[in-house]
C-alpha positions, -999 to 999 in steps of 0.1 A, spaced: 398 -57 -139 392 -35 -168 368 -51 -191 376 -49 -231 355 -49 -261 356 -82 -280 379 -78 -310 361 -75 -345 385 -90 -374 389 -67 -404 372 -101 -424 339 -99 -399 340 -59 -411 342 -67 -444 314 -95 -443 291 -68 -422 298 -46 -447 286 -66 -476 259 -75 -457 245 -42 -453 255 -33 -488 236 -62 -505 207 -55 -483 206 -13 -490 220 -14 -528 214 22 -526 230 41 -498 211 76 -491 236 102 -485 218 124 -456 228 159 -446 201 170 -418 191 206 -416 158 203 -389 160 176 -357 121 176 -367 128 165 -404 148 128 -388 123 106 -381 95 116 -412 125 117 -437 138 80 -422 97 69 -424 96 81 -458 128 65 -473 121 30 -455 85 32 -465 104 34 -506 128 4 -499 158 20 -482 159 7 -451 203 16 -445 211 50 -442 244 71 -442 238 102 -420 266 126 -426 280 146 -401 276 179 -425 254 196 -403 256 204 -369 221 179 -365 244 147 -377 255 127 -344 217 142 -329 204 124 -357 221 91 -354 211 91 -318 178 94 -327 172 73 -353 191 42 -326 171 49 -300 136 54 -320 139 37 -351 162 5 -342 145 -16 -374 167 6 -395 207 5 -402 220 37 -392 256 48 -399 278 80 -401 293 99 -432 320 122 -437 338 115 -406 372 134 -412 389 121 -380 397 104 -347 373 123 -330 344 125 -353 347 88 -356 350 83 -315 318 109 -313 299 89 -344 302 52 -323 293 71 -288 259 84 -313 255 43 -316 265 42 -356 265 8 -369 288 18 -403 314 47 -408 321 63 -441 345 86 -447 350 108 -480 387 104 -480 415 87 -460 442 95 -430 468 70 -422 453 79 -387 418 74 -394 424 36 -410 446 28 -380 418 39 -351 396 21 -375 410 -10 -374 407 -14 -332 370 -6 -337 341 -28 -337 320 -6 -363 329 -12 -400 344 13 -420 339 24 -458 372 43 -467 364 68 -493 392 68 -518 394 82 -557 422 63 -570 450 31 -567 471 49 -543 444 52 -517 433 17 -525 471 3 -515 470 27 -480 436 9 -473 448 -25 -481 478 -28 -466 458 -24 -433 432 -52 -446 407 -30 -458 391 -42 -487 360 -29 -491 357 12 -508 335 42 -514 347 55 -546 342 94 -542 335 116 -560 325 85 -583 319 103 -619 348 127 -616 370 101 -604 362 80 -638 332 63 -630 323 30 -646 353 32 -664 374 36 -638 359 5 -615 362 -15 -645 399 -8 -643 406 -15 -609 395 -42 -607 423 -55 -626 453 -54 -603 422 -55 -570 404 -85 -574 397 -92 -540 382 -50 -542 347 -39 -545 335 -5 -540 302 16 -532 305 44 -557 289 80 -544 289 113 -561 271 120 -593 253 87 -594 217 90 -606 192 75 -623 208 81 -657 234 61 -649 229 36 -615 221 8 -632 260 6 -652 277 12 -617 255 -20 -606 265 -41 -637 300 -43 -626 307 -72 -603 329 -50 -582 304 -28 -573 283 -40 -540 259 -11 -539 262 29 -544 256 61 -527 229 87 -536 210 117 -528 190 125 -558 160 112 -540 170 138 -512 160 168 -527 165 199 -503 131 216 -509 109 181 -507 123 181 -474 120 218 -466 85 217 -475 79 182 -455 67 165 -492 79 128 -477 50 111 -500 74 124 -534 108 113 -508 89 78 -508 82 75 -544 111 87 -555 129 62 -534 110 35 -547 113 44 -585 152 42 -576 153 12 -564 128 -5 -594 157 5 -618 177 -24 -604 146 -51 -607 
């Protein structure tokens, strides 16, 4: 007899989710370029406070990375980010990721969503995509791209007709402006790469990843 996976309810994905998101309060948005760059760039942004990471599937090193960082680095939280479909989200839980996060939605996508054990954060930018979401029991969001969308603003509004709603917002969050996204009480944590900066990493400078990580996260002390 064919043995099943136990069934995760959407509530046990939303409380895993919350979980994590109250843990990380900053989400760092990863895009890998080098298999050697994984484990010193995961060292240096755990050794700063960040101990949840999205890595994105942007790069051709994404599901390698994932792998990696499960097998060698199981302390951390490791999920996948800008899973576009089915298959990239069947090839992101075969990597072992313990969150999905997608930029946008697919009907498709929530629906294989829902049958999986992994939680996922539905990127949406406005009401409608909130209501595709919810419908299926969804009720946790990445707000993307965050600023453009209508940033704070925006939040503050929807949380009028979603009370039950929170959201991670990501894109163009930075130090300037982190600590109004984390003043609104429907906001559970947000998504960043500022302390990501292309040539730190090109040129292997984890000590300035670290700090930088670390000065991000004092902003919200």
């Amino acid at each position: 007899m064919k043995n099943t996976p136990p069934t995760v309810s959407m509530a046990d994905k939303v409380a895993l989710i919350d979980s994590l998101c109250a843990k990380a309060r900053i989400l760092p948005v990863i895009t890998i370029a080098r298999e050697q760059d994984v484990l010193p760039l995961a060292d240096a942004l755990a050794a700063g406070g960040l101990t949840a990471l999205e890595v994105t599937l942007r790069s051709q090193f994404g599901l390698k990375a994932i792998q990696i960082l499960r097998e060698q680095r199981p302390e951390l939280v490791t999920g996948a980010g800008t899973v576009l479909d089915r298959s990239m989200l069947a090839a992101a839980e075969a990597a072992g990721s313990q969150f999905i996060v997608t930029p946008g939605i697919t009907r498709d996508l929530l629906e294989a969503s829902v049958d999986s054990a992994i939680p996922l954060l539905p990127g949406i930018s406005n009401a409608s995509g909130i209501m595709e979401g919810y419908g299926l029991g969804y009720r946790r969001f990445k707000l993307f791209p965050a600023e453009v969308s209508g940033g704070v603003a925006a939040i503050k509004a929807l949380g009028g007709p979603f009370g039950e709603v929170k959201f991670c917002p990501t894109g163009g969050v930075s130090p300037a402006n982190i600590k109004s996204y984390m003043a609104l009480k429907n906001v559970m944590c947000v998504g960043g790469s500022w302390m990501l900066d292309p040539e730190w990493i090109k040129n292997g400078d984890w000590a300035r990843i670290q700090e930088c990580t670390a000065e991000a996260l004092a902003l919200l002390d």
